[in-house]
FIDRENSE-264042 format. One record per residue (C-alpha): residue in three letters; y, z, x. Coordinates in steps of 0.5 Angstrom, whole numbers, plus 500, padded with zeros to 3 digits. Layout:
AlaYZX ...
END
This chain:
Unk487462527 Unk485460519 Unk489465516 Unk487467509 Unk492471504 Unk488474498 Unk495476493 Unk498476487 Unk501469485 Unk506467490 Unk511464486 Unk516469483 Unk515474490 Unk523476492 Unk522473499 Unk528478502 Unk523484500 Unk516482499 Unk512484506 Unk506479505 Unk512473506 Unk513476512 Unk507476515 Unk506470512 Unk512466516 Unk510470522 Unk503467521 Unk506461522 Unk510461527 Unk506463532 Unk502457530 Unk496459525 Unk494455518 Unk495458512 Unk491459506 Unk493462498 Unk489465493 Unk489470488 Unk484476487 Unk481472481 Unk479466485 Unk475470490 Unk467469488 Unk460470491 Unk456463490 Unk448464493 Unk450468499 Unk457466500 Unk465469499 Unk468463496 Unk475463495 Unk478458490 Unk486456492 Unk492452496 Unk493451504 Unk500454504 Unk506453508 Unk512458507 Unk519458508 Unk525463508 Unk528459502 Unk529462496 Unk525458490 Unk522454495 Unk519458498 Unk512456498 Unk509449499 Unk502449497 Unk496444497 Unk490441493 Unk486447490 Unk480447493 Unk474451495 Unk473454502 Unk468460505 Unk471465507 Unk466466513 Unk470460515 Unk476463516 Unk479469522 Unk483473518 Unk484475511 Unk489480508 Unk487485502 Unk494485499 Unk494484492 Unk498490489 Unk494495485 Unk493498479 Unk486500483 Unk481500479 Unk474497478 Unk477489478 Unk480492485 Unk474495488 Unk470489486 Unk474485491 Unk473490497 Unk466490496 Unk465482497 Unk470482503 Unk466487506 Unk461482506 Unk465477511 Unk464483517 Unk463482523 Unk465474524 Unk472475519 Unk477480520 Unk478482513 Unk485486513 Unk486492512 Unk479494512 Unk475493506 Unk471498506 Unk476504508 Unk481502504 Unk476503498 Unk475509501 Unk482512502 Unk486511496 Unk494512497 Unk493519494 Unk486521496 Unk486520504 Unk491525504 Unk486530503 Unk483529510 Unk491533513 Unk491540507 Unk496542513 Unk501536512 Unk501536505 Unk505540499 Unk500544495 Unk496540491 Unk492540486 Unk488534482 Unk484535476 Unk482532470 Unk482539466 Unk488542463 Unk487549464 Unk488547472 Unk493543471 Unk497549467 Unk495554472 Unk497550478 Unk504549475 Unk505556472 Unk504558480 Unk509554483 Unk513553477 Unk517546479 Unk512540480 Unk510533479 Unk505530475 Unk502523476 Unk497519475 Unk491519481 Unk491511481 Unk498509480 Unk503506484 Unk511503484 Unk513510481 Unk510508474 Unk508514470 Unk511519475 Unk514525472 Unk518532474 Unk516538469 Unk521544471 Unk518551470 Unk522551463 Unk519544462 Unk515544455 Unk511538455 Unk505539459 Unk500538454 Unk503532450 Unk503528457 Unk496530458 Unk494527452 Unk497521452 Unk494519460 Unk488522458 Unk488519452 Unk488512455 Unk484513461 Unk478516464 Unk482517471 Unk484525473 Unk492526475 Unk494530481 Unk499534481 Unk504537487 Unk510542488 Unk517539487 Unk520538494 Unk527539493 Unk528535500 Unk528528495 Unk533528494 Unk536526500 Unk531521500 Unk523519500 Unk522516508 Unk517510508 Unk513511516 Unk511504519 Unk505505522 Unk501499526 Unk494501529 Unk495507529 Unk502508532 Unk509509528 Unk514503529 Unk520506525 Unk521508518 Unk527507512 Unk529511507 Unk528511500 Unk533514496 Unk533516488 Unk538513484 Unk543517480 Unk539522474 Unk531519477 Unk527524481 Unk523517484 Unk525514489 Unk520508489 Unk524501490 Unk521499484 Unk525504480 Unk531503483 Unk531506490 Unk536504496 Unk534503503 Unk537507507 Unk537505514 Unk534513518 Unk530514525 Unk523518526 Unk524525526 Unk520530530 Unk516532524 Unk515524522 Unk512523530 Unk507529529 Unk505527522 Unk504520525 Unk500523532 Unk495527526 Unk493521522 Unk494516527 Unk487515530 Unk484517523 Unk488510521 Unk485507527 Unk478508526 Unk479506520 Unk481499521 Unk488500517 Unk493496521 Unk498496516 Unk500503513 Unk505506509 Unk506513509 Unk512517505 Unk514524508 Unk519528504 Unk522532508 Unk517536512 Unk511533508 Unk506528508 Unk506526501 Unk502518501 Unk498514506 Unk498507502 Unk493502505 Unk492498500 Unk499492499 Unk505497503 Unk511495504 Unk518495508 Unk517491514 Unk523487512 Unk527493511 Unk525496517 Unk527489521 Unk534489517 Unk536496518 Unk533496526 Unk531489527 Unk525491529 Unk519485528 Unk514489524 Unk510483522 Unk510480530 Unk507488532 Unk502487527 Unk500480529 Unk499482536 Unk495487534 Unk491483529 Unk490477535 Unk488482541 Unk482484536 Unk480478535 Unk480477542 Unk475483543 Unk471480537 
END
């Protein structure tokens, strides 16, 4: 198959941890022909996607990870497969890209699907599952905000669209600076916060669930650095190597066939404790982690995956 992956610059990617080079070297290895372009370079010209990039080939050497070829202009509906994973923030520039992705159904399978991916934020699909959440609240309006802390008095504020663990913050119940961080998010953008209960369990850490079409493949665990409440890798998590639990399973079973439908092939979730907390479709990460800790082929289930769909097609 033509393989088209839609990312940020490929050049300075950490090739031991980043889930697209993964994919991307298990693409070639089952013998489909690569294709790099960033976000900026996708553009619609008189009734065609047009995407402006590189032929790529990868290699698992660091520096010399990526060879890439000529710049050229190629029409996305001539390609089979195209990859949504550049990373947020997402905002209208993100969104704008699923909407001329949309356009290549049916003859292109775009991953994961546009459509859905615009429709359930991380932070927003969760609402669909009130019984496998934290109390949560999301608001604009402070006053909310104030009332919900002052009910469950050990909370983490967030900004809705956020991601990486950026503009986390813990307010203990003796904690005074609700309003001043109010001021300064509202401040710069439009976007409302959501706030949930603290979950004391993160501190044994924050597990990410693997999903593929639907159906749970493994996990890892993500542990907070000492003296940070986020666990997100970005900020200094470790990796841990755990297995699925009970409650992980019945969490997977609940939103399992919702994913499905949706078309999301390669979901994330992140479950403290008993809690379901994120459902990230958007760029999820851990396949290399997975692999090393279990030595399980994500990449390989989600190829196999994307193939028999193709099949069908």
């Amino acid at each position: 198959m033509k393989v088209a992956f839609q990312m940020d610059p490929i050049a300075g990617i950490d090739i031991n941890a980043d889930s697209t080079f993964r994919l991307a070297e298990e693409a070639q290895a089952r013998g489909h022909e690569l294709f790099f372009y960033l976000p900026e370079a996708l553009s619609y010209r008189e009734g065609r996607v047009i995407a402006r990039g590189q032929s790529l080939r990868v290699r698992r050497e660091r520096g010399n990870h990526a060879e890439l070829g000529e710049m050229q202009d190629i029409d996305l509906a001539d390609i089979d497969v195209v990859w949504l994973r550049q990373d947020p923030p997402f905002d209208m520039f993100y969104i704008t890209t699923t909407h001329l992705l949309d356009r290549l159904a049916p003859d292109t399978l775009v991953v994961n699907d546009p459509f859905w991916v615009r429709n359930c934020p991380e932070k927003l699909l969760v609402l669909d599952f009130p019984e496998l959440i934290p109390p949560t609240v999301i608001a604009r309006d402070l006053p909310t905000i104030r009332a919900f802390k002052d009910t469950h008095g050990d909370v983490i504020l967030k900004p809705l669209y956020g991601n990486g663990g950026a503009g986390v913050f813990r307010l203990t119940p003796d904690d005074r600076n609700l309003s001043s961080l109010h001021e300064l998010f509202t401040g710069f953008t439009r976007e409302p916060l959501i706030v949930q209960k603290f979950l004391p369990a993160v501190a044994k850490g924050d597990k990410r669930v693997i999903l593929v079409d639907g159906e749970a493949v493994g996990a890892i665990n993500r542990v907070p650095a000492k003296g940070e409440t986020r666990s997100n890798m970005h900020v200094g998590g470790r990796p841990e190597k755990v297995e699925l639990s009970d409650r992980d399973r019945e969490i997977c079973a609940a939103i399992g066939p919702a994913l499905r439908e949706k078309g999301q092939i390669f979901v994330g979730i992140d479950v403290i404790g008993d809690y379901l907390t994120e459902i990230n479709v958007t760029s999820p990460t851990g396949i290399q982690e997975l692999e090393r800790f279990d030595g399980i082929n994500v990449a390989a289930r989600i190829w196999a995956a994307i193939e028999a769909k193709a099949d069908a097609a």
